[in-house]
Structures are given as C-alpha cells and as structure tokens.
N, C-alpha and C positions, 0 to 999 in steps of 0.2 A: 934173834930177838929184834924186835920192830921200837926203835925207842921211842917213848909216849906213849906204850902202848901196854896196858896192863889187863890182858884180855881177862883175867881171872876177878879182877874186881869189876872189870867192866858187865861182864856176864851177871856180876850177882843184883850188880846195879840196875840192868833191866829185867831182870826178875822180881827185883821189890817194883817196879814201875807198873811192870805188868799185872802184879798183883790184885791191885786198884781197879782192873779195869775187867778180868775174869764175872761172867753174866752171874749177877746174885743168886740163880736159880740154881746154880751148879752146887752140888756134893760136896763137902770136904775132901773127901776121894778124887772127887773129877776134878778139883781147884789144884789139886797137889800134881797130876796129872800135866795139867798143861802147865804149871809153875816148874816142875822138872824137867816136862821135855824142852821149855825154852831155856833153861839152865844147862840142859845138858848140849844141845846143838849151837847153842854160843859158846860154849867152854871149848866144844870140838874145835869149830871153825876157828876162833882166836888162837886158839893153841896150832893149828897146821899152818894160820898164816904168821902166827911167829917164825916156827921152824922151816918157812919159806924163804931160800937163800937163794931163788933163781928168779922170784918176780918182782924183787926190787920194791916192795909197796911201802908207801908211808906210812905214818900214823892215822890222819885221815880217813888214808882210803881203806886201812886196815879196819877202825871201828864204820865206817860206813858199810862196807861189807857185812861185820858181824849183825852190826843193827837190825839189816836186813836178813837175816836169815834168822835172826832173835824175832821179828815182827811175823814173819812170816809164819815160824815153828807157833806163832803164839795162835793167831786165825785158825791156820790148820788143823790145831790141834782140840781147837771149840770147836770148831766144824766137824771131826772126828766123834769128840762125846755127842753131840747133836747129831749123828748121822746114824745112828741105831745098830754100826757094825758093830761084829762082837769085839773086845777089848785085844783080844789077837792080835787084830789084823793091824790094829792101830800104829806100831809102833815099825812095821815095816814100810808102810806107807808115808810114814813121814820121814824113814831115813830116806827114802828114791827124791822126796820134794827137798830135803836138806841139801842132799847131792846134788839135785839139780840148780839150785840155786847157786851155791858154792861153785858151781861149774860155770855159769854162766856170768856172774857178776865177776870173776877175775878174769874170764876173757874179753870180758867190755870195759874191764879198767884197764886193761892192757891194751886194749885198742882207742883206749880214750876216746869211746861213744859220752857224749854227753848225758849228765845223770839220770834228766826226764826220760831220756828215752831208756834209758839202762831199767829203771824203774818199772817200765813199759813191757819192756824185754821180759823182764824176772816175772811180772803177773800171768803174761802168757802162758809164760812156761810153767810157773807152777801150776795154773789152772788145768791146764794139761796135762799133768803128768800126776796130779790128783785124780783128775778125771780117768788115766787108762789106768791107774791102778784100782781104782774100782771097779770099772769094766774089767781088769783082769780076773778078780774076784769072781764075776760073774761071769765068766768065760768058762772057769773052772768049776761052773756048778756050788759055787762055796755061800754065794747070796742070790734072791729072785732077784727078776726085775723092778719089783717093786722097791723094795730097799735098795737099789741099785740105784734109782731115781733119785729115792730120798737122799742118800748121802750123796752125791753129785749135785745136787739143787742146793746144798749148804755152801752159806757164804758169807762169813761173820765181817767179814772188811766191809762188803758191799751194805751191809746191815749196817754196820757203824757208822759209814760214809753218809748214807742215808739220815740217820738221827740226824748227824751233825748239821747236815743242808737243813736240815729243818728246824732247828735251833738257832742256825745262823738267822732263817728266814723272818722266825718269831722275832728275835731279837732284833733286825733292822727294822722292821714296821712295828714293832714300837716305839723305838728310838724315833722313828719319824712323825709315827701319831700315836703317842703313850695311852689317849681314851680307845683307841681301833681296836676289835675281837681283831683276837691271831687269827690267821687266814693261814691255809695249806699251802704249802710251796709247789711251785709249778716241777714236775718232774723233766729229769734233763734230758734233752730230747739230740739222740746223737744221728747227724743226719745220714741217710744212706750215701756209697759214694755213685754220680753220676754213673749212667749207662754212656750213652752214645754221643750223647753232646759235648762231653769230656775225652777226649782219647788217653791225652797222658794219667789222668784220675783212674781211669778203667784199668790203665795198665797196671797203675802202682795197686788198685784193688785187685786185679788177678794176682799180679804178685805176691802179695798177700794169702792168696786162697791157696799159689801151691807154700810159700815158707811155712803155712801150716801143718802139711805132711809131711813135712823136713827135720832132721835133726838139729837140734836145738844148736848145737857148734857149728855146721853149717851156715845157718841161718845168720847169728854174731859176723860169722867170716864174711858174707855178703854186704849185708846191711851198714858195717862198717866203712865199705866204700861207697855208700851212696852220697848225698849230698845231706845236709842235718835235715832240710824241710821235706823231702823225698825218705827218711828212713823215720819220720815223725809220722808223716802219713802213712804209709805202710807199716806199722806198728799201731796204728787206730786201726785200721782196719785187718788186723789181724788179732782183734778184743773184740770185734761185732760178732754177738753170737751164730746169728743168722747172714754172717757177709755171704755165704754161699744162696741165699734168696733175693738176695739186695743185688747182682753182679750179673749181668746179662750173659749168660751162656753161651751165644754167638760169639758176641764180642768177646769174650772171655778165651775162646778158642780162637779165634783170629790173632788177637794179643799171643796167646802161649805160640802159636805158629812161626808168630814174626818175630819172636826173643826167641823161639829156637833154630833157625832158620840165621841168627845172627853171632851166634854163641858159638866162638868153636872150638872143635875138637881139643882135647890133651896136646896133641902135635898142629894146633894152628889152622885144621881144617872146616871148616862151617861150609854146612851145605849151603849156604850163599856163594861164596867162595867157590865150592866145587862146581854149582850150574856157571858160576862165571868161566871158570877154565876150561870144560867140555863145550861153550859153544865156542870159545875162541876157536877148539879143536875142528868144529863143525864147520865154524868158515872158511877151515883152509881146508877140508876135508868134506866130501860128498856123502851122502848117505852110501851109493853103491857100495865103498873103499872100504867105507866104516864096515857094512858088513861081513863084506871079503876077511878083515882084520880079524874081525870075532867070531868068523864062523866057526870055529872049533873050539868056543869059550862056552861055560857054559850060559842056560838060559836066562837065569837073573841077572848077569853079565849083560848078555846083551839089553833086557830091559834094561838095567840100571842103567846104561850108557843111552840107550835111545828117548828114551822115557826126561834124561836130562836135556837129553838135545831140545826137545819140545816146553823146556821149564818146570819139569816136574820132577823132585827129587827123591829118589826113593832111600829109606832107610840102610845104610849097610856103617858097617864098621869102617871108623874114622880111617887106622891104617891100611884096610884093604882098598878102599876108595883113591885113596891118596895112590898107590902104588898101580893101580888101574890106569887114574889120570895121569901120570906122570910118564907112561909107557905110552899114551896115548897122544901126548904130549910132542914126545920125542918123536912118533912117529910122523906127525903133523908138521915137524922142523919147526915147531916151537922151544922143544928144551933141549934134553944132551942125545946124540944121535940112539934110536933106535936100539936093544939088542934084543928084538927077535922075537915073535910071536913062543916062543916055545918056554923061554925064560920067564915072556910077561903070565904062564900058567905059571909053570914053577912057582913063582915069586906071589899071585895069587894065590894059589891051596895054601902056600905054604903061612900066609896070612892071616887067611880065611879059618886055617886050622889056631893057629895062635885066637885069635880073636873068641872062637866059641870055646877052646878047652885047650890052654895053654901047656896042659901036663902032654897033652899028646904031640902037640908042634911039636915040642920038646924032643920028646922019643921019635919020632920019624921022620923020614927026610921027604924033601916034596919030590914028586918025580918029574922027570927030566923029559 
C-alpha cells in the first residue's frame, strides 16, 4: 500500500468529475460506458500500483499516474462511441491503450523524465496504439477502409482543446474591448522542423521519424538520456502528423548514416571505429600482403576488408568484424602476435555461423 493513497475513492472521484463533461449527445447507454470504463481502468491501475513493492512510488506520483490513464480511458473511450466500430471491439482496444499507458508512465517516473515531456510521451503513444489497433481491425477484414478512417480521425482531447483556445480567445478580447464582436481565434500554427539550415534540428527531426517505428520502452530508455531541451524537441516532433513530409529525405539519410556509423556495436564496435582500425592495418600493410593473407578467405571477406581500406564500410556482424580485424591486426604487429591464417577461418565460420543461427554454431564445430 502507497500511503496517501486511496486509489479506490480516488477512481470514484474522477468518475463523478468526468461525469460533467461526457458530450450531451451521448445515450444513457454510451454515458454509462465511458463512466465505467474510466472507473474501471483507474480502480485497475491504482490497485497494481498499490501492490507495487518494487517501484518504490509515492503518493504523488501514484495519483499522477492514475489520473492519467483515468483521462485518458475517458477521450478514448468517446472517441470509441463516436467511431462507429461495433461495441465489441471497444473494450479490447482500450485494454492495449490502458497497458500502454501504464507502461510507459512508470518507466518515465522511474527515469525521472520530467512531467511535460512524460505527458508528451503517453500522447504519442496512446495515439499510436489506438491508431494500429484499428488498423488491426482492418487488416483482419473485421472493418472497411472507410470506417477505418473514421475512427482513427476521432479525437475528443484535440476537440476539447480546441473549444477551450477559443473560449479563452473570446474571453481575453472582451476583457480588453467589452463593445468588440468576438472574433475567431487564429489556429495554432506548429512550425515544421528546419531542413538543411539546421543540422542539429534535422537530426533531432530524423530522430524522431525513426523512435516512431520503435517500441514504446525503447524509445523511454533512449530519450531519458538525452538532454531535457533535446528530448522536448524530439517528442514535438514525434506529434507532427505529417513529420515524414516536413523532413528532407537526403538529409534525413545522411543524419541516419552518420548516428549509425557512430553507434556501436553490443561489444564496443562501430563501424567508425572498424574503418579506423583496418586503415591503421593498411599503413603498415600493402595491399599485395593483404591479399596474399585473404586469399583463401572467402569473397565478402575479402571485400569487406578492401572495401574498408578505401572508407567504405560494408554491413557484417559486429562479432565477425571484430574477430576479422583483430587477426588482422596481429598480423600487421599492431595487437597480440598472429595465430595463423587457418585459425583466423576457423574462428570466422565459427562466428559467422553464431551470428545468423545461433542454434547451429552451437551444434557444430568450425573446421580446422
């Protein structure tokens, strides 16, 4: 138990709140609807982070949490009656957004992201995973495309948000000329992020374009070490519907290049790294030598070695590369002496096989 924390009366509390605010147009039926599924995935959520004895949460961060996934179940779930799916489907779709919320907001409390951006976090993602499970829906043949649209294009928050800007608007131009007609509020205009005249912008926008086809725990895990203004902007730009038209494609694959290119392996290796160690190889070492060494290796071998000599890295598995250069190394009287052209195969198949299908390294021995 979390003390100050009374998820049970708190759950009913934002049920009657929510109450008040359920669209007048709705059913008795459909009112009751969204009033119990936000009753029912705050009573869940409160109740697992009570019986939470390993993430240490406060009171707090415990009702912060519920809150949001009570706000949340509450949108989704007008967005579901509004979305014309059959009433089925309703209630699986909002357990995968329940979960996902729940998921992601105690790994951001736990990482002590700051709340904006947490806030930030959980919209993506629910938007997301609203979104593929309607698309799953239609994947399966179960809805057209058309209805497919319609309930994907629902979005009671953005609605709401909306009113309110415009309410606020009337009411400050009154306030400042009480005789003035209300005038329409300028819509909020969120700018695209620079192409080319920004490099660091472009990057943090591609970064963005891939954490969207990332797992949501992934994504938490990264972003949590960026810097707060660096994980603010990449989290805007991972809310633009259209960033993938906004984002220069060149650039965008230049960027992916050069963070991959710097990023390395499990065991420490980046193909930066690797072109640095094979040309050391190269200066102490002729091309003639080099091929003498690999003539019996086979042919990707030798490209992948010559290919780097020239600055060009080709794709291979981090621990085959590593074990390639290392023998290449030794032979150059760079690292620990040499053992032997017959070994550096051995010890490659025997890699090479680990690297595509670990079950079979396993079972065979490399040969000798």
């Amino acid at each position: 138990m979390i003390e100050g924390f009374d998820y049970k009366q708190f759950a009913q509390d934002l049920t009657g709140q929510a109450a008040e605010l359920v669209p007048p147009d709705f059913s008795a039926a459909e009112r009751d609807y969204v009033a119990n599924t936000l009753m029912n995935f705050a009573s869940i959520a409160g109740e697992a982070l009570s019986n939470d004895t390993e993430s240490n949460f406060n009171a707090e961060q415990a009702i912060m949490i519920t809150q949001i996934i009570a706000e949340w179940s509450f949108h989704k779930s007008v967005d579901l009656v509004r979305s014309g799916l059959p009433q089925q489907y309703w209630d699986p779709i909002m357990q995968k957004i329940a979960f996902t919320i729940f998921e992601v907001a105690k790994q951001a409390f736990k990482q002590n992201i700051p709340q904006d951006q947490v806030l930030q976090l959980i919209e993506h993602h629910v938007k997301k995973t609203y979104a593929e499970a309607v698309q799953d829906l239609k994947d399966k043949d179960l809805i057209d495309d058309g209805l497919m649209d319609q309930a994907i294009n629902q979005s009671n928050i953005d609605s709401m948000m909306q009113q309110q800007a415009q309410q606020e608007a009337v009411y400050e131009q009154q306030m400042q000329d009480p005789g003035a007609p209300a005038a329409e509020p300028m819509p909020e205009i969120v700018e695209a992020p620079p192409q080319e005249e920004n490099p660091r912008v472009l990057k943090l926008a591609t970064l963005a374009l891939l954490f969207k086809q990332m797992k949501q725990d992934k994504v938490q895990s990264i972003i949590s070490k960026f810097s707060e203004e660096d994980a603010g902007s990449v989290i805007k730009f991972m809310g633009l519907p259209d960033l993938e038209q906004k984002v220069d494609t060149d650039g965008a694959i230049r960027c992916l290049e050069e963070i991959r290119s710097n990023i390395p392996a499990p065991d420490g290796a980046s193909p930066a790294l690797m072109l640095k160690r094979i040309k050391a190889v190269s200066d102490k070492m002729n091309r003639k030598k080099l091929e003498q060494m690999l003539a019996l290796e086979r042919k990707n071998v030798q490209r992948f070695v010559f290919k780097a000599v020239e600055g060009e890295y080709m794709d291979f598995a981090p621990k085959v590369a590593n074990i390639l250069v290392a023998h290449l190394e030794s032979a150059a009287g760079i690292g620990e002496p040499a053992t032997g052209i017959g070994k550096l195969a051995a010890e490659f198949s025997a890699a090479d096989k680990e690297a595509n299908n670990p079950a079979d390294a396993a079972g065979e021995s490399a040969p000798v």
